[in-house]
C-alpha positions as CSV (number, residue, x, y, z in Angstrom):
1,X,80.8,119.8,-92.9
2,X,82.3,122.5,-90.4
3,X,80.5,125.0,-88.3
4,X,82.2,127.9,-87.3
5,X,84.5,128.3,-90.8
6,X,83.9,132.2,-91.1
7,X,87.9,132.8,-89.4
8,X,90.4,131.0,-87.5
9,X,90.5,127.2,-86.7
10,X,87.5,126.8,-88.9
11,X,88.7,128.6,-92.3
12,X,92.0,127.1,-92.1
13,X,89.9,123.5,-91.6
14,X,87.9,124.2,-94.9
15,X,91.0,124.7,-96.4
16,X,92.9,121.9,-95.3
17,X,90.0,119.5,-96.2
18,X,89.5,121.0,-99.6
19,X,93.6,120.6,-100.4
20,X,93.0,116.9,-99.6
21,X,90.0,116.6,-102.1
22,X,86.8,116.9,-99.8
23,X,84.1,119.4,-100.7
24,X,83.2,121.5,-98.3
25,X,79.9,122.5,-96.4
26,X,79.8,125.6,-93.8
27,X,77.5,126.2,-91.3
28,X,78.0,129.6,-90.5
29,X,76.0,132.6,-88.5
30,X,78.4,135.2,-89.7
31,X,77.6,135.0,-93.7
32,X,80.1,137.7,-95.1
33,X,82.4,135.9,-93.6
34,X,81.4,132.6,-94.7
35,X,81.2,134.1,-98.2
36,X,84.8,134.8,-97.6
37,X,85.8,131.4,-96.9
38,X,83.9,129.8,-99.5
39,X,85.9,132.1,-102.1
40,X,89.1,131.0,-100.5
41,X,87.9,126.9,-100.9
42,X,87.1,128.1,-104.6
43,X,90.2,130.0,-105.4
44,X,92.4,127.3,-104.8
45,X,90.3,124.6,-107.5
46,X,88.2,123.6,-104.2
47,X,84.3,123.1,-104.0
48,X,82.3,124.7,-101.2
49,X,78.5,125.7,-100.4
50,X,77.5,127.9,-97.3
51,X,74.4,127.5,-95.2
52,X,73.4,130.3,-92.2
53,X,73.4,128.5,-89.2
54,X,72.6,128.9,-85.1
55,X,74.4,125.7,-84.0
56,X,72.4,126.2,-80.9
57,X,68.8,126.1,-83.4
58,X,67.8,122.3,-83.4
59,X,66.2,123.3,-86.6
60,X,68.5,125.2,-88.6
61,X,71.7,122.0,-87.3
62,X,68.9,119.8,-88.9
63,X,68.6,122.0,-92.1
64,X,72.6,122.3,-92.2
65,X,72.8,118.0,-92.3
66,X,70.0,118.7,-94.6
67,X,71.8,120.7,-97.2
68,X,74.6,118.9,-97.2
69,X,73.2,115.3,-97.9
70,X,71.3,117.1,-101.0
71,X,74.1,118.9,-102.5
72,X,76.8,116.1,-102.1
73,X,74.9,112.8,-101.5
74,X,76.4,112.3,-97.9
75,X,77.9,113.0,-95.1
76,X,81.5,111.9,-94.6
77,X,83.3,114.0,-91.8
78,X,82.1,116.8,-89.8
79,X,84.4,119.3,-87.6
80,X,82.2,120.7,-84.7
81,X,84.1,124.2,-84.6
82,X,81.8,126.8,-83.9
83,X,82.1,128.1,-80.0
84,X,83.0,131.1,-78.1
85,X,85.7,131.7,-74.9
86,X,82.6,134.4,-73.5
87,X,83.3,137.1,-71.2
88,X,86.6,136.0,-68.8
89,X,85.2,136.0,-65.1
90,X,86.1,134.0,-62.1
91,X,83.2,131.8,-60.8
92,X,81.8,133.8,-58.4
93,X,81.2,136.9,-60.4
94,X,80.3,134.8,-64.0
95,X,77.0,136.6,-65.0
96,X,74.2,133.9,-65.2
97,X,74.0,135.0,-69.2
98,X,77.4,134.6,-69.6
99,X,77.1,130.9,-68.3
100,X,74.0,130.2,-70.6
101,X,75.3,131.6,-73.6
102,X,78.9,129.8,-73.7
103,X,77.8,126.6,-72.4
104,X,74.6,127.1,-75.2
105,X,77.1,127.7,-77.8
106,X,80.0,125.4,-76.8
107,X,78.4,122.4,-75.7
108,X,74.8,122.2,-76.6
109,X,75.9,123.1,-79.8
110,X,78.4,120.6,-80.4
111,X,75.6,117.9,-79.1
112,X,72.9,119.1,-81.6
113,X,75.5,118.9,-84.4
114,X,76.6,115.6,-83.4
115,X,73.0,114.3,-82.5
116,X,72.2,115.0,-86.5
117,X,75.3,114.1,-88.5
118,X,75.1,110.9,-86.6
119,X,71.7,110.3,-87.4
120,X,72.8,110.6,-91.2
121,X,76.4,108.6,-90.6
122,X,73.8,105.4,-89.6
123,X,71.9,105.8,-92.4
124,X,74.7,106.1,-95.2
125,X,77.1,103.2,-93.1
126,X,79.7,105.4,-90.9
127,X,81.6,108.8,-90.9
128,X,84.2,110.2,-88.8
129,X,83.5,113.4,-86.2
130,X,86.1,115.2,-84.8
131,X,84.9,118.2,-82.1
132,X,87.0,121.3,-80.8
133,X,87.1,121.5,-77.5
134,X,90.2,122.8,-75.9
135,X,93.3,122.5,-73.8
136,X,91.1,124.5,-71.0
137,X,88.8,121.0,-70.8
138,X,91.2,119.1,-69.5
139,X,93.0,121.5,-66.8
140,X,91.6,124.6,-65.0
141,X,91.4,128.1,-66.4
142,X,91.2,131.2,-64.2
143,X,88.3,133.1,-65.2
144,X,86.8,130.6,-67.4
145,X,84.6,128.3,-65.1
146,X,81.5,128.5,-68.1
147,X,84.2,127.7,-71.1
148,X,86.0,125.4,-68.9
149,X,82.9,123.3,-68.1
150,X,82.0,123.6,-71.4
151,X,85.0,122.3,-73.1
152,X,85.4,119.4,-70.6
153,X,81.5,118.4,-71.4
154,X,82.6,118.1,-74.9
155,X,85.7,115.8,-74.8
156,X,83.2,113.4,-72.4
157,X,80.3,113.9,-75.0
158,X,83.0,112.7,-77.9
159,X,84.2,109.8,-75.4
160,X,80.7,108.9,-75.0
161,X,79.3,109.1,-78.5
162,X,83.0,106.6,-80.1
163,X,81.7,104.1,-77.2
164,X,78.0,104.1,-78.6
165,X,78.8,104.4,-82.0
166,X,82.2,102.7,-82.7
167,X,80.5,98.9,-84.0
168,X,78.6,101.1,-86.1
169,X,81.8,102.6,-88.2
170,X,81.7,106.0,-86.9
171,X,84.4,107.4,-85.0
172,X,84.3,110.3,-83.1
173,X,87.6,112.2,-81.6
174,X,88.1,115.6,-80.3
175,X,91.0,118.3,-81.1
176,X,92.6,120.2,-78.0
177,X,94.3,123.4,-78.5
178,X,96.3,125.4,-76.9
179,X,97.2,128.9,-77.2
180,X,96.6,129.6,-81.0
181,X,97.0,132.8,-83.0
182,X,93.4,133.1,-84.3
183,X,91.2,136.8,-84.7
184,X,89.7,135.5,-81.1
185,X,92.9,135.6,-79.6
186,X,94.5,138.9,-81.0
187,X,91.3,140.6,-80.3
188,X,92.6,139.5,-76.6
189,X,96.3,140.2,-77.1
190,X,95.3,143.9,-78.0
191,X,93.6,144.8,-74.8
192,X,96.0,142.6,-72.8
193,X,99.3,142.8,-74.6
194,X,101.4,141.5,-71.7
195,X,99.5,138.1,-72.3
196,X,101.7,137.1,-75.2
197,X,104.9,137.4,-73.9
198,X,103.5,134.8,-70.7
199,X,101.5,132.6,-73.3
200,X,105.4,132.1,-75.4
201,X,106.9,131.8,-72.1
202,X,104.3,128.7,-70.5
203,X,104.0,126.9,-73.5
204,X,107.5,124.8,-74.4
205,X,107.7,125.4,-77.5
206,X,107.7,129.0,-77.1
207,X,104.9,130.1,-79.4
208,X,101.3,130.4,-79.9
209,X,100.2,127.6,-82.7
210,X,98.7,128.2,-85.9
211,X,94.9,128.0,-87.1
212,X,96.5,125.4,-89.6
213,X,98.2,123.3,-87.4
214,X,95.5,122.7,-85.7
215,X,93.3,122.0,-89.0
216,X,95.7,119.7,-90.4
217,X,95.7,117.5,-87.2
218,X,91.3,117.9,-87.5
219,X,92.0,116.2,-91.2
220,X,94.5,113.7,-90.2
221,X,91.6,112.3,-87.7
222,X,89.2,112.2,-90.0
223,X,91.1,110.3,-92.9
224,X,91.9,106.6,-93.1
225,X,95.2,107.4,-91.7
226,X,93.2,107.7,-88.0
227,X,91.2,104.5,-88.8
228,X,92.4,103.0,-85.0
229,X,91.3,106.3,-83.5
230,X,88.4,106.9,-81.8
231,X,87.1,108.8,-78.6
232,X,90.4,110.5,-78.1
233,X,91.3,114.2,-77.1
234,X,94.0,115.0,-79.2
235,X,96.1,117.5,-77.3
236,X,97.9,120.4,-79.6
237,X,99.6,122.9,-77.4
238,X,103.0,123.5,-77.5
239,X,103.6,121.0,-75.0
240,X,102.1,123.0,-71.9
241,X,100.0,119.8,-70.4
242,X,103.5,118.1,-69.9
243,X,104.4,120.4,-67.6
C-alpha cells in the first residue's frame, strides 16, 4: 500500500514493488494521476488497484486499509509517501494555514496511515512500514520550520511505533532523502534556477538523486533482506549529513 503514488518518490515505489512481485494498492487524492501509475504497474506484467484518498480523513485511511485487505487478503508493507514541502517561509512570517496544512498532511497523515495498517498487521501476524520523512528532519532548513517539524515528528513517530510494535513482528523504518529530482522539485528549480547548481555543489556526490533510488532503498526495507531493521532513519542524500 502507498499513498502519495500519483508522481515522484511514490510512482517510482509502485514500480519498484511491482518488479519485485508485490501487488500494488494506491491511496491517492489526485486520481488521473493515480490512473497513470496504475497503467504503468500494469504495463510492465504488474497488478495494481487505486482508491481516492485524503490521508488526513481518518475515514477514507480506514477505507484505504479497507480496500486493500478485500482485494488482496492482507496487508504486507505500506510506504507512508504522501506529504507536501508547503509554502517556503522563515518562522516568523509562516502563515498559521501554512503550518496547519503541512504538519496536517505530513505528519498527522503519516500517524492515521500507520494507526490503521497496524491495526490490520496485528490482526494478520506482522508487516513491515517504512515512512518518508526527509533529510530536513534531522537538520535545520531555512524557511521550512512547519516541514521541518513535521518531518522530524515522523522519524520519532517510526522510532516510537518499531519500539511498541517490534515483539509483535512489525517493523517500522523511515526513508530520508535528500535533494531528489522529483516534479516537486523542478516545479522549484524553474522559479529558482540558481538552486540546482548549489544543491550539486552541497551534496558530495554532486547530484540530485533519483525517485528510484530512493524507492529501491523503500523495498529493500520492507523485504526479508531488512529483517534486523527496525526504527531506523535511513539517510539517502548524496552524502550531505557527513558534512
Amino acid at each position: 500500500m502507498i499513498t502519495g503514488g500519483s508522481s515522484g518518490i511514490g510512482r517510482a515505489a509502485a514500480l519498484a514493488f511491482a518488479r519485485a512481485g508485490a501487488k500494488i494498492v494506491l491511496g491517492n487524492r489526485r486520481l488521473a494521476e493515480g490512473d497513470e501509475t496504475v497503467k504503468l504497474v500494469k504495463e510492465q506484467g504488474g497488478d495494481a488497484t487505486l482508491v481516492k484518498t485524503d490521508v488526513t480523513k481518518p475515514a477514507e485511511v480506514e477505507a484505504l486499509v479497507g480496500k486493500t485487505v478485500e482485494t488482496y487478503g492482507r496487508l504486507d508493507c505500506a510506504f507512508n509517501n504522501a506529504g507536501t514541502i508547503g509554502v517556503m517561509a522563515r518562522t516568523a512570517e509562516c502563515t498559521e494555514e501554512n503550518w496547519d496544512y503541512i504538519i496536517n498532511l505530513n505528519l498527522k497523515g503519516v500517524w492515521l496511515c500507520m494507526k490503521h495498517e497496524i491495526l490490520q498487521m496485528l490482526k494478520q501476524g506482522g508487516g513491515a512500514i517504512v515512512n518518508n520523512a526527509s533529510v530536513a528532519g534531522m537538520v535545520g532548513l531555512r524557511g521550512g520550520p512547519a516541514y521541518s517539524a513535521s518531518k522530524g515528528g515522523v522519524i520519532q513517530l517510526t522510532r516510537t511505533a518499531a519500539l511498541e510494535y517490534s515483539r509483535k513482528g512489525i517493523r517500522v523504518n523511515a526513508v530520508c532523502p535528500g535533494y531528489v529530482l522529483t516534479p516537486m522539485t523542478e516545479e522549484h528549480l524553474k522559479t529558482n534556477p540558481e538552486h540546482e547548481a548549489q544543491i550539486k555543489k552541497y551534496q558530495p556526490l554532486g547530484r540530485l538523486g533519483t525517485a528510484q533510488e530512493i524507492a529501491e532503498a523503500v523495498v529493500w526495507l520492507c523485504s526479508d533482506a531488512a529483517s534486523f531493521i527496525t526504527g531506523h532513519p535511513l539517510v539517502i542524500d548524496g552524502g550531505s549529513l557527513a558534512q
